[in-house]
C-alpha positions, 0 to 999 in steps of 0.5 A: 473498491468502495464507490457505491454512493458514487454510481448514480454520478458515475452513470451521469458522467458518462452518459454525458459523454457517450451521446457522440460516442460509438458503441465501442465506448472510449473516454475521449479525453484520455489517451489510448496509446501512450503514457498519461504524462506527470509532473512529479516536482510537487513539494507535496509529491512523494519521491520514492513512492508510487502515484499516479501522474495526474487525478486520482488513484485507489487500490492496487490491482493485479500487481505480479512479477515476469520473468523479465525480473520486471514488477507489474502495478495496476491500480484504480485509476480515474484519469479525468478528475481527481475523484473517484468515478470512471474507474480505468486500470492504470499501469507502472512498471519497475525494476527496483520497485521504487524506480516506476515507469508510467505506462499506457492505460491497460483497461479501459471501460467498454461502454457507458456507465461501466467501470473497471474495478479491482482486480488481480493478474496472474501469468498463465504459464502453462496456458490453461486458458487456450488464450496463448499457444506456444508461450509461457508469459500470457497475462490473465487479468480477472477484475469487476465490472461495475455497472448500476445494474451489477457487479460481476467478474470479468477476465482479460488476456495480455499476449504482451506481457501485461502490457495491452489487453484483450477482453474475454468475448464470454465474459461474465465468468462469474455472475450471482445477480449482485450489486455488492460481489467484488474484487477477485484476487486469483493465485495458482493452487499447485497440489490440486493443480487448479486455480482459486479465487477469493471474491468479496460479497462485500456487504454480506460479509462472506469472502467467496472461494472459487476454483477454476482449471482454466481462468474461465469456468468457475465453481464456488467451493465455499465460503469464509464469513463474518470474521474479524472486523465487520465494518459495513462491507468486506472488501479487497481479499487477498489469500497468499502463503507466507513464510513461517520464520523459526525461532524469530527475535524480532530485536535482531535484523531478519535472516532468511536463513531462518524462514521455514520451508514446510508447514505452509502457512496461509493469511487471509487479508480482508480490507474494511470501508467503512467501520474501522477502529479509528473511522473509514477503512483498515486491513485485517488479516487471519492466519490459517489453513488452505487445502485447495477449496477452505480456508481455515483460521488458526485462532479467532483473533483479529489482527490489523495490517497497520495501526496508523490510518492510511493503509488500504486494500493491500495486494500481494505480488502474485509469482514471487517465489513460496519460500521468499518473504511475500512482497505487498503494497497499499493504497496509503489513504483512507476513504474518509478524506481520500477525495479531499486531500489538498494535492488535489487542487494543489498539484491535480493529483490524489492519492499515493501507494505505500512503499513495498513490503515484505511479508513474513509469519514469526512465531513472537512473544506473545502470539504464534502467528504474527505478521511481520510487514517491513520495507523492501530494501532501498539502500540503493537509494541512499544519496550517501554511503554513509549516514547523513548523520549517526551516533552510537552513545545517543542515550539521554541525547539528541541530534539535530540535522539540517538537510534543506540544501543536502537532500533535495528529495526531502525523503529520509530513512532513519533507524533508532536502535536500544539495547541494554534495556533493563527488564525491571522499573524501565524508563525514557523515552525516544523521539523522532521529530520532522519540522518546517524551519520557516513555518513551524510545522512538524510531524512526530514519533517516538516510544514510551519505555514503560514498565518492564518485565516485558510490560507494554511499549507504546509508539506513537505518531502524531500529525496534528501540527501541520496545517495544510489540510482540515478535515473533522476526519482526518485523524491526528494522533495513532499509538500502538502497544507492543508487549516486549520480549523480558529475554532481549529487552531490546527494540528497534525501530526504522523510518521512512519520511517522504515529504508527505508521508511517514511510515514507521517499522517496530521489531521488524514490522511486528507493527507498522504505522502509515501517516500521511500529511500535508504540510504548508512549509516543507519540512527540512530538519529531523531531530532524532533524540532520547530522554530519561532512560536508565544507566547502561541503557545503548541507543544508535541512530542512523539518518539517511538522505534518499534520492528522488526515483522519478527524474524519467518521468518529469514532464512539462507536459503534465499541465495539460489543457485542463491543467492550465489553472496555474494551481501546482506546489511549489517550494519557494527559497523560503521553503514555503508552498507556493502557487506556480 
């Protein structure tokens, strides 16, 4: 959560509006005890990602899973504009994980110049809170109250679910006297039958532990400091235990029959804003030990969640069992440009969540841990049972597929698979491309086969030749090298298009890119394609169509009062975006 440079505006806007306020301080403007309503038919609205009805959006918060089978997403949410600032906890609900239902906001700011900041939830079963006698389902929520003065943690307590909250009258529960000290991730530590929570102080560079018996009384037990990337601040920790895989081949689809259920196996996730490599914000993660009060890394090396710019602050799914591959989503932006993107002005909302992941440790080539991040499965998406288009002979080859008529949610998967590589003197290429037929625009992908002998695989991305945003920021170009298994010599690579995003999976998430862009012609052709590889060398590609998640959330009634501009995307029947 990074609005430091925002608080004297905040403090504003909220002065302002407090002068016919009470002292129970309620943003007038925003509804209480309903859904916020949105129109999600925007020719820039991704289909089977999450995003906010209306305005802006930021990290996920407090994110868990009931005993109901439903997933609980709360993330940062400004409700009256679309930037940062007034920052509320919104609330979505799924089944699926794709399929999202907007529920009412579930924490409010209490009094002039507080905002609600992020945070974690966790489900007190055994109620060592005292907040639910004779139930199994209260929800705690521990988040960071910001205000000019401080940043401290607060807890709030849901008797329903997750889905109302109730704030703690003792609150604060921790306080050190700083403006830089957020964002509690909290998870349950079973041998020490104790709860501990990894807290930021962000400009120290210092991720504080913390342990609690009861969600309420809090003692520091150490801290984890000046690791990996610095940047200018540590924001966003998350601390979870990951499945280790044995003997993993990342050139073959994961089996969880192969995921270990000893040797525990901890990542510490910290984010970073500014200072990334490429500018802005980034993720980075540790391997390591935890005991209950230390975390210990494995190795010095720093590792990033992804090597594209639009993946932030990650939070992982708190209740998912141990043994279970770990589910995560982030905010698919970047600070650099997250307050400026046209969906703004354009159809009055910003910001989108990337899809859920699933998370897994794998002993690879080259680095004994690696974290392996790939998409939860959407085959129940798929607007066909078979594929839009495939080809098993696509070596030295392409394929061309129209589906402006065919897949009206203009959100695609498509899978590129070689085999039979050879491990000396390799050659060729392979290639994805999405364009615009009417406009010319397009976004593009592909691998270089380079070398052998288990020599380097660079993938790259490349958004530079859409033209619906500039931005001296808004980097254009990403690569990533991945060092090839000499046994295999095979790879694999999966991807998914959502009209304004494109998030790429290599070797089974070894590495994952997240891109997004904005177009001024929706894109409506994929040509998927190889060239210059050596004889012998096998490549098949699948293309499917995915549906649209979001047909119970459209609303006419989005275009409220202060939408009324008449400024939301359109597609016209040329494809162009348009003015409504």
């Amino acid at each position: 959560m990074y609005l430091s440079s925002l608080i004297p505006l905040i403090v504003f806007a909220h002065y302002v509006r407090a002068q016919s306020s009470t002292s129970s301080y309620v943003e007038p403007t925003v509804p209480t005890g309903t859904p916020i309503p949105g129109d999600y038919n925007g020719a820039l609205r991704p289909q089977i990602h999450y995003s906010p009805p209306i305005d802006f959006m930021n990290d996920p918060n407090g994110m868990f899973l009931d005993a109901n089978g439903t997933y609980h997403l709360y993330y940062q949410y400004n409700p009256t504009d679309i930037v940062a600032g007034n920052q509320h906890w919104g609330h979505a609900t799924s089944r699926d994980l794709y399929t999202w239902e907007n529920q009412k906001i579930a924490i409010y700011p209490g009094a002039e110049g507080e905002g609600i900041f992020s945070g974690s939830a966790v489900i007190d079963v055994n109620n060592t809170s005292g907040f639910f006698p004779n139930q199994t389902n209260g929800v705690v929520a521990m988040y960071t109250l910001n205000t000019a003065q401080e940043e401290v943690q607060d807890i709030a307590y849901s008797t329903d679910g997750g889905y109302t909250f109730t704030k703690y009258a003792s609150n604060p529960v921790i306080s050190i006297n700083s403006t830089q000290f957020r964002d509690p991730k909290v998870l349950w530590y079973a041998p020490t039958k104790s709860w501990v929570a990894v807290i930021s102080y962000a400009q120290d560079f210092v991720i504080g532990i913390f342990t609690s018996p009861n969600l309420t009384n809090w003692t520091h037990a150490s801290n984890f400091s000046h690791a990996g990337l610095l940047g200018l601040q540590y924001e966003c920790p998350n601390l979870v235990s990951l499945p280790m895989l044995k003997n993993a081949s990342l050139a073959e689809p994961l089996d969880p029959a192969n995921f270990a259920s000893t040797d525990e196996m901890y990542i510490l996730q910290i984010s970073i804003n500014p200072g990334a490599p490429q500018g802005g914000s980034i993720s980075q993660y540790f391997p390591g030990t935890f005991n209950g009060t230390h975390f210990t890394t494995a190795d010095a090396a720093t590792r990033l969640t992804d090597f594209g710019k639009d993946n932030y602050a990650g939070q992982f799914f708190y209740n998912i069992p141990a043994t279970s591959p770990q589910i995560s989503i982030a905010w698919a932006s970047n600070w650099e440009y997250a307050q400026l993107v046209p969906t703004g002005p354009l159809e009055d909302f910003r910001s989108f969540m990337t899809i859920p992941r699933l998370n897994v440790l794998a002993n690879t080539t080259r680095s004994e841990y690696t974290l392996l991040s790939y998409p939860y499965p959407y085959s129940s998406l798929y607007t066909t049972p078979t594929p839009l288009a495939n080809s098993s002979t696509l070596a030295n080859t392409s394929i061309l597929y129209d589906y402006s008529t065919t897949i009206p949610s203009g959100a695609l998967s498509f899978s590129m698979n070689i085999t039979s590589i050879p491990v000396a003197n390799t050659t060729g290429t392979a290639n994805f491309t999405f364009l615009s037929s009417i406009t010319g625009e397009y976004v593009r992908g592909g691998v270089f086969l380079n070398g052998g002998n288990g020599g380097d695989t660079p993938v790259w991305l490349d958004r530079s030749h859409t033209y619906g945003f500039s931005n001296p920021f808004f980097t254009d170009k990403f690569s990533t090298s991945l060092w090839r298994d000499p046994d295999t010599q095979d790879f694999r690579l999966l991807g998914v298009l959502d009209r304004s995003i494109l998030e790429v999976f290599v070797s089974n998430g070894e590495r994952a890119g997240t891109m997004t862009f904005f177009p001024q012609g929706v894109l409506d052709t994929v040509i998927l394609g190889t060239n210059d590889l050596n004889p012998g060398v096998q490549v098949s590609v699948e293309l499917y169509g995915l549906r649209s998640t979001w047909a119970g959330e459209e609303s006419g009634n989005a275009t409220m009062t202060k939408r009324a501009s008449g400024q939301v995307m359109r597609r016209d029947n040329l494809g162009h975006l348009g003015q409504a």
